[in-house]
C-alpha positions in Angstrom: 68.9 100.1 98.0 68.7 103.9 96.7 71.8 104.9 94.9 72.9 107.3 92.0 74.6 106.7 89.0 76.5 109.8 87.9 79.1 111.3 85.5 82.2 112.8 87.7 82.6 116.1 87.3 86.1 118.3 87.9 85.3 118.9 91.5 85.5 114.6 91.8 88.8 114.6 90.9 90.3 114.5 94.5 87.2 111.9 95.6 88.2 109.3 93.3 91.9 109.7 93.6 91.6 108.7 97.3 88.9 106.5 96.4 90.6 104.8 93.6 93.6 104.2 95.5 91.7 103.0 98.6 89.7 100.3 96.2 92.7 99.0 94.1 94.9 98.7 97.7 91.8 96.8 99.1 91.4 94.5 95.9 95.5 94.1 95.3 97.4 95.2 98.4 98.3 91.7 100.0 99.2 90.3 96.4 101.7 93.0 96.1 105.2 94.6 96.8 104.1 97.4 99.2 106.7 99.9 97.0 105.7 98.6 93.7 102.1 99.6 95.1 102.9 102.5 95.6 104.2 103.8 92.6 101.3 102.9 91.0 99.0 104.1 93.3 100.7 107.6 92.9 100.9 107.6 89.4 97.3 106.3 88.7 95.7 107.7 91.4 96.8 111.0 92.2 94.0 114.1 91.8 96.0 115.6 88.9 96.0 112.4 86.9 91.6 111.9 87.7 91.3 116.0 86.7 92.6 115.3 83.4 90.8 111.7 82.7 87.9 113.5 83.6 88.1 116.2 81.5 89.2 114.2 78.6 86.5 114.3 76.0 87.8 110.2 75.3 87.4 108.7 78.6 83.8 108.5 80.7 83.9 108.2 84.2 80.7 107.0 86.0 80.1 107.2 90.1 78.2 105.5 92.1 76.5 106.5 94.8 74.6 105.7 98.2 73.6 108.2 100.2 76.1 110.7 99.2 79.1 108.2 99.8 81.0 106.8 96.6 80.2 103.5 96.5 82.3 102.4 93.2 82.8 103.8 90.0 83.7 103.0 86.5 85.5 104.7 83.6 85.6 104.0 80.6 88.2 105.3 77.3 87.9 105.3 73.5 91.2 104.9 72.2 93.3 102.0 70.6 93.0 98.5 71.7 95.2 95.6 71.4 95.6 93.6 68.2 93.6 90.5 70.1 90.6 92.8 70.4 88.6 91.9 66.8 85.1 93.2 67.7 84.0 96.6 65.8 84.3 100.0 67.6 86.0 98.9 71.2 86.0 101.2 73.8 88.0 99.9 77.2 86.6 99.4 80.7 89.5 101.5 82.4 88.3 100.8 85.4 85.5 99.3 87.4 85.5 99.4 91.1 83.0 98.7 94.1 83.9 99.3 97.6 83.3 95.7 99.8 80.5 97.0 101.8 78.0 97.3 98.7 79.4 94.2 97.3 76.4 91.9 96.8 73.6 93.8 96.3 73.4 94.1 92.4 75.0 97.2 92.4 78.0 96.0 90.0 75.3 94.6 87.6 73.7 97.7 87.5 77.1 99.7 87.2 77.9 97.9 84.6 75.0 98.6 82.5 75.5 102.3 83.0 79.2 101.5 81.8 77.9 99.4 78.6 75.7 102.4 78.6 78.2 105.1 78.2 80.5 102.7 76.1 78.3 103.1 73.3 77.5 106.8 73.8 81.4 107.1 73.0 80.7 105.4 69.6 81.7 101.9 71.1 80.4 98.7 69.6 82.1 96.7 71.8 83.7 96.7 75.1 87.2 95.3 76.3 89.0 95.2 79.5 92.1 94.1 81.4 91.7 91.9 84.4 94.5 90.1 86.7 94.9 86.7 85.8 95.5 86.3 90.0 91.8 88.0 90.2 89.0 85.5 89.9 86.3 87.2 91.6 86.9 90.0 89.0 87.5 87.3 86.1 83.9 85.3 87.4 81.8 88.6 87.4 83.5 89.7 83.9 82.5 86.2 82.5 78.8 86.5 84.0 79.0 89.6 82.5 79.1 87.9 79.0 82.4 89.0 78.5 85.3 86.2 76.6 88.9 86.0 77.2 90.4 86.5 73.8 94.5 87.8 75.0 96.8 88.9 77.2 98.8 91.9 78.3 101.1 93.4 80.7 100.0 95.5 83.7 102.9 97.6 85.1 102.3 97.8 89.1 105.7 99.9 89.9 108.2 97.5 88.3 106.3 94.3 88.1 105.3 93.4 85.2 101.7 91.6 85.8 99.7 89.5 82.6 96.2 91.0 82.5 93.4 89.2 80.6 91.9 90.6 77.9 88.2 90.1 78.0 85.4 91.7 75.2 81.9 91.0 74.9 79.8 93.0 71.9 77.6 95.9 73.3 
């Protein structure tokens, strides 16, 4: 499969937001409050909020792409961690999305290298994320990934409070 791994650019910013949204409702949608969804849909996902991560010279964001459609994406920021996270130099896997049709064929594997990729061009030496503890496809891939549960945190969806894991892995 031909695709293209890419750096957004400003002109992304209202791509991804829809995008974004439309890949966290798909993942999360039926395991949530449809209101509580959507206040976190529009505060995480609107094109103001993806023009300024994008811009931000502490964040990466990386799409993917097949055949000029935006397949998944991932974004990555430097910027504290929690106290759990001991490895040197973490930099967080914001976010890390891939639309179900290109869902098992490597594509995530390969996304993610470009993220581990661009996690160290930020001056990262390790790389943490946040995943669902009602997610196991995400907390499987994360683990094949070479990543370790080390903590927990809170994820605010609206006004739910949700327990993320907190996985690392050295880069």
């Amino acid at each position: 499969m031909t695709f293209l791994l890419r750096e957004a650019l400003h002109r992304d910013a209202s791509h991804l937001a829809e995008f974004g949204a439309a890949v966290f409702e798909e993942a999360f949608g039926a395991q949530n409050d449809p209101a509580n969804l959507a206040a976190y849909l529009a505060e995480a996902f609107n094109e103001q909020t993806q023009a300024a991560e994008i811009a931000d010279e502490d964040y990466r964001t990386l799409l993917l792409e097949i055949g000029g459609v935006l397949a998944g994406y991932a974004q990555l920021r430097r910027g504290p961690a929690p106290s759990c996270v001991t490895l040197p130099s973490p930099v967080e896997l914001k976010r890390f999305y891939l639309a179900a049709p290109f869902r098992g064929e490597g594509l995530a594997d390969r996304l993610m290298g470009a993220a581990a990729g661009a996690a160290s061009a930020l001056g990262g030496q390790s790389l943490w994320l946040g995943v669902w503890e009602e997610n196991p496809r995400g907390r499987a891939f994360y683990r094949k990934c070479g990543f370790e549960d080390v903590g927990s945190q809170i994820f605010q969806v609206g006004d739910d409070p949700q327990t993320d894991r907190i996985l690392v892995r050295p880069l």
